[in-house]
C-alpha positions as CSV (number, residue, x, y, z in Angstrom):
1,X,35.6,-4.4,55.8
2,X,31.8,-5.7,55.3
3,X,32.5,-8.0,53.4
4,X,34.8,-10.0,55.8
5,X,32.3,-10.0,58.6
6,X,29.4,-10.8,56.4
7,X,31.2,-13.6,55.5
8,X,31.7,-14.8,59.7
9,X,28.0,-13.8,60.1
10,X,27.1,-16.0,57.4
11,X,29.4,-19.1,58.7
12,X,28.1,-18.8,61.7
13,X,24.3,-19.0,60.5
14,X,25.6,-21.9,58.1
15,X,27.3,-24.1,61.2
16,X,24.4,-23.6,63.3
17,X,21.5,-25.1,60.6
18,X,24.2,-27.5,59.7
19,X,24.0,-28.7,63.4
20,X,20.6,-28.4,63.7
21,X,19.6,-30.4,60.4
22,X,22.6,-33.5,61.2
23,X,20.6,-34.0,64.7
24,X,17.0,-33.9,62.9
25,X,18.2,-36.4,60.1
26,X,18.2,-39.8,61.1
27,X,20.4,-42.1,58.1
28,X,23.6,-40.8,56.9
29,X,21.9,-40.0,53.4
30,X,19.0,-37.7,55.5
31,X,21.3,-36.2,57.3
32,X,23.6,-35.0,54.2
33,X,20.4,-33.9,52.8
34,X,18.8,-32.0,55.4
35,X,22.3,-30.4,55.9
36,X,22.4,-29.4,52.2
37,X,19.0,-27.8,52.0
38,X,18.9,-26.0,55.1
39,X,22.5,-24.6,54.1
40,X,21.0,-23.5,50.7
41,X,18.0,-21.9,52.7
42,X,20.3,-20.0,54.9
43,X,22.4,-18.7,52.1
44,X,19.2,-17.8,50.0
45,X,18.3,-15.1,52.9
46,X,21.1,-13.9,53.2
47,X,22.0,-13.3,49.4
48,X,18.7,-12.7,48.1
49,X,18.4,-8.9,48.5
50,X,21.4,-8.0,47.4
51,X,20.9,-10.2,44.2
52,X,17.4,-9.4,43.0
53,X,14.8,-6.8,44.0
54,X,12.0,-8.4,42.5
55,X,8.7,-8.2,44.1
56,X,8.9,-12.1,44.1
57,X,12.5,-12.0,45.3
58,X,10.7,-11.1,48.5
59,X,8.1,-14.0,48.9
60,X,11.0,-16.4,48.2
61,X,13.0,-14.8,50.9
62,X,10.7,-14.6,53.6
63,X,9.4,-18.2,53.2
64,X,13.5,-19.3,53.0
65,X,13.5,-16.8,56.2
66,X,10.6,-18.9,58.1
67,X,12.6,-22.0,57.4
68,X,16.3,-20.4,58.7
69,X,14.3,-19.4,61.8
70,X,13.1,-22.6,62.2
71,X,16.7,-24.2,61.7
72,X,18.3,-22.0,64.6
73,X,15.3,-22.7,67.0
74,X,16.2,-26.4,66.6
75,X,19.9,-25.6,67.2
76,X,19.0,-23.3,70.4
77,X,16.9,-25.9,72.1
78,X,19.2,-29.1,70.9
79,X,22.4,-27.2,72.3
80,X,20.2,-25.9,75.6
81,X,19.0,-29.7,76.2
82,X,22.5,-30.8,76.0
83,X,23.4,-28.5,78.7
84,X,20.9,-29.6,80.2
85,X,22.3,-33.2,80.7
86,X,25.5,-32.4,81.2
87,X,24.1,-30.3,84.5
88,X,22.1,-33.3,85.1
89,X,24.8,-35.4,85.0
90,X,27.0,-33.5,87.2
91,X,24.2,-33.1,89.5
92,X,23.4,-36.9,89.9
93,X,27.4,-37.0,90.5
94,X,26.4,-34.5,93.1
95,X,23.9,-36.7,94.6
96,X,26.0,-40.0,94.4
97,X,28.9,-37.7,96.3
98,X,26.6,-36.5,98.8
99,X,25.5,-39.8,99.9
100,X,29.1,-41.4,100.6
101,X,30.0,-38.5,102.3
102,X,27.1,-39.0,104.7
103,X,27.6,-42.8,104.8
104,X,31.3,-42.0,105.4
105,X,30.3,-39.7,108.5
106,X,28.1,-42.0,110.4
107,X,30.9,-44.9,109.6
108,X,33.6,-42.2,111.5
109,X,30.8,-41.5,113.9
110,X,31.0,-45.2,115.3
111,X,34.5,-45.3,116.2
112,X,35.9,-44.6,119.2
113,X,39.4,-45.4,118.9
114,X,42.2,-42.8,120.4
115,X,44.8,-41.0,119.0
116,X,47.1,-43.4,117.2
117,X,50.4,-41.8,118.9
118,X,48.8,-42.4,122.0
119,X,47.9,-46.5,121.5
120,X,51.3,-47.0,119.8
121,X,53.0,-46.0,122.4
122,X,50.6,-47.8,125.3
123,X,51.5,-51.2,122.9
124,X,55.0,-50.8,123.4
125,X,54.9,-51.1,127.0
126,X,52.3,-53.7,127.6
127,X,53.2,-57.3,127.6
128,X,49.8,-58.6,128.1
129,X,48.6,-60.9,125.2
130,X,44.7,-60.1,125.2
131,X,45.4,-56.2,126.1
132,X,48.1,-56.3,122.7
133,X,45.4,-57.5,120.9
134,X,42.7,-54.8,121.9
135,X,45.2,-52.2,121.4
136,X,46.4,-53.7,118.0
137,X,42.6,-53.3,117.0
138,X,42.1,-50.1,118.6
139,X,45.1,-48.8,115.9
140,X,43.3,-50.6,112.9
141,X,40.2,-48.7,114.0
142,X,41.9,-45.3,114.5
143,X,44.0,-45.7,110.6
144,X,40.2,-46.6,109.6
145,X,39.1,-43.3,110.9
146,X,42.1,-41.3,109.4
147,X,40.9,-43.0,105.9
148,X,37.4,-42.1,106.2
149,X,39.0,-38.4,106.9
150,X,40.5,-38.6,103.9
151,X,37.6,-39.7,101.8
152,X,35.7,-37.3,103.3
153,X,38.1,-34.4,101.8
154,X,38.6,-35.8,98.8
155,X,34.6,-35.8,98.3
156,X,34.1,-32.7,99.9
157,X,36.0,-31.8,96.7
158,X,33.8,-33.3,94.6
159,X,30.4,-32.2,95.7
160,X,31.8,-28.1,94.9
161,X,33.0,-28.9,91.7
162,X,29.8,-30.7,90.5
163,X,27.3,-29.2,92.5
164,X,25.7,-27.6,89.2
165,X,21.8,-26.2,88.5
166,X,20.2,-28.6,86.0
167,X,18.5,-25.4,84.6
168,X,19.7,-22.5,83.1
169,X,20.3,-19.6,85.2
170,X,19.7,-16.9,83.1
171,X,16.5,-18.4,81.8
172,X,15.3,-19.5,85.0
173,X,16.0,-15.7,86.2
174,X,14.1,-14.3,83.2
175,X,11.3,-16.9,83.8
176,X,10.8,-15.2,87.8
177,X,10.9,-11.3,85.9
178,X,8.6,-12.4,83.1
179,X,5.9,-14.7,85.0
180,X,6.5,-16.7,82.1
181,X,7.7,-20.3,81.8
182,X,11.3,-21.9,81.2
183,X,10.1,-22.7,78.0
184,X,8.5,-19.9,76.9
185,X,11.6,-17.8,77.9
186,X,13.7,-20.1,75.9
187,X,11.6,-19.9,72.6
188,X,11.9,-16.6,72.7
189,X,15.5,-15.7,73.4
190,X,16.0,-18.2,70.5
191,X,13.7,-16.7,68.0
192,X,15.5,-13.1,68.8
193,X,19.0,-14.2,68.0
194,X,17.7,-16.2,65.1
195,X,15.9,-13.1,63.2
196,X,18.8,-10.7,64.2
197,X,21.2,-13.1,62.8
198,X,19.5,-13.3,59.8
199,X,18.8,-9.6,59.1
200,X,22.0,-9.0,60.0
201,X,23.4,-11.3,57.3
202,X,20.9,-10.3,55.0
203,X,22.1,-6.5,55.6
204,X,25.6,-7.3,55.4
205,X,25.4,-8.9,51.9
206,X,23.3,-5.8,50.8
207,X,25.4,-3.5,51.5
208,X,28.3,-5.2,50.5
209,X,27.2,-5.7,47.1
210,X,25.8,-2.1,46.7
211,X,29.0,-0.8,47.6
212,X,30.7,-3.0,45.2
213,X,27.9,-2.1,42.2
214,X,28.5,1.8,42.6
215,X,31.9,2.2,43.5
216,X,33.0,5.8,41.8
217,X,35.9,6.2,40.5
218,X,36.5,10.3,39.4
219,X,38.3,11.2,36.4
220,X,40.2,14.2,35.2
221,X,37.5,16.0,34.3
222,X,35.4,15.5,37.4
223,X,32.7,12.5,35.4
224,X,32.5,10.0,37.6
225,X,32.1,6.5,36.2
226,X,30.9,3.2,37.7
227,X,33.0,0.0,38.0
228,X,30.1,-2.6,36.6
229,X,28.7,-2.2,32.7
230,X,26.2,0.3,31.8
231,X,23.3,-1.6,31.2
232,X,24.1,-3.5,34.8
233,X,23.9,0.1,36.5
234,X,20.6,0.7,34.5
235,X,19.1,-2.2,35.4
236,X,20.2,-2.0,38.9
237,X,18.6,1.6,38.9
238,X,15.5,0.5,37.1
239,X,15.1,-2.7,39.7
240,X,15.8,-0.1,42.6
241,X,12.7,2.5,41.2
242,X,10.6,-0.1,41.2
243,X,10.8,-1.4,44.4
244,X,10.5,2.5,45.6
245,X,14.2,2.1,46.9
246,X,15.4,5.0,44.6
247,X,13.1,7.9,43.8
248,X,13.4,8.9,39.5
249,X,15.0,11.9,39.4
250,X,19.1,13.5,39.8
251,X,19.1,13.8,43.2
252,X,17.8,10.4,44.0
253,X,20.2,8.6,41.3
254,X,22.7,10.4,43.3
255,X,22.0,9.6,47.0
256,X,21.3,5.7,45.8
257,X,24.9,5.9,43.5
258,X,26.8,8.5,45.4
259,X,27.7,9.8,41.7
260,X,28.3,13.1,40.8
261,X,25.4,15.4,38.8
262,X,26.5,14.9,35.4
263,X,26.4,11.4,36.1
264,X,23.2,10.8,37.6
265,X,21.6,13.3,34.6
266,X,23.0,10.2,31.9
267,X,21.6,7.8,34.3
268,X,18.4,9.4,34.4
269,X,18.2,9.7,30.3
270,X,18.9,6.1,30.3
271,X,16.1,5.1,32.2
């Protein structure tokens, strides 16, 4: 079951630098190769502990850490800037909107013209040439205003589907709490979610590959036995006292293993 979801957890860190590194590139060729090394980065922190535990395992994976940091922050604030236009956008459309819907008002404002039923039916009994005309113009003027009515709707419309904040509400709320700025905010909920992804990546593929290094199978006779080589185990055991992650004695080969006694006394001969 860890294994699967390390897996997503490490996609996901993956498509995020690859993202990140394709907008910083600027050819094709810099591009592929910024994609390439800051995939190789990510992978490195999350692999590295449960590959090696080397004291210099750990320099290589903090620096490769810095750079995966680094990565996601570019992602955050690329993908938060592109949000940022899109509100922009819509909120120009906003402003565009609002301004023929006030040009459209004063436009109905000017005319005068009665009820349409009401002219119609004035036209049909007058025979008077000039009056005809006036009234004829009087029902242009009043299908004029029932078109303006309808442009007025139909932008109404408009204006509530695109009237959008530029900025980010949530930062923008966390901003008020904090005292701090937009941008300040947004560094920072960018470089939690980076170093949580990251550990928990890096976690995952730990404990994934310890469970796969000392899974017991018991035997008849109640000797437990471990699925990789002996001298693997050894040197996994030796690596793990080293780095103070195993104490060098029975019970400690047992709570790191989850082996029986008898199994954890070989172990302890061996190293």
């Amino acid at each position: 079951m860890i294994k699967p979801i390390a897996i997503f957890v490490t996609s996901t860190a993956v498509t995020m630098t690859a993202i990140a590194a394709w907008d910083r590139g600027g050819t094709f060729a810099d591009k592929a190769v910024l994609v390439a090394m800051s995939i190789v980065i990510v992978v490195a922190v999350h692999l590295l502990p449960a590959m090696s535990r080397r004291p210099v395992t750990w320099l290589v994976w903090v620096g490769c850490l810095v750079g995966a940091i680094y990565g996601h922050l570019t992602f955050f604030t690329n993908s938060a800037q592109r949000a940022a236009d899109n509100r922009a956008q819509q909120s120009a459309l906003a402003v565009g909107t609002q301004r023929q819907i006030d040009t459209a008002k004063d436009a109905l404002s000017r005319i005068t013209a009665r009820p349409m039923a009401v002219v119609t039916a004035e036209l049909a009994v007058t025979d008077d040439r000039r009056e005809r005309a006036a009234l004829r113009t009087e029902i242009a003027e009043g299908k004029r205003a029932q078109l303006l009515l309808d442009d007025l709707s139909r932008l109404s419309a408009v204006v509530t589907k695109a009237n959008i904040p530029v900025t980010d509400p949530v930062t923008a709320r966390l901003a008020e709490v904090t005292g701090w700025n937009e941008a300040q905010v947004a560094v920072a909920i960018g470089l939690t979610f980076s170093i949580l992804l990251e550990l928990i990546g890096a976690l995952l593929w730990y404990e994934a590959a310890r469970r796969e290094t000392t899974v017991i199978a018991p035997l008849n006779n109640g000797v437990t036995t471990v699925t990789e080589s002996e001298s693997d185990v050894v040197t996994m055991l030796r690596d793990a006292v080293t780095a103070g992650e195993c104490k060098k004695n029975v019970r400690g080969i047992r709570e790191f293993l989850g082996c029986s006694q008898v199994r954890a006394m070989e172990l302890r001969r061996e190293i």
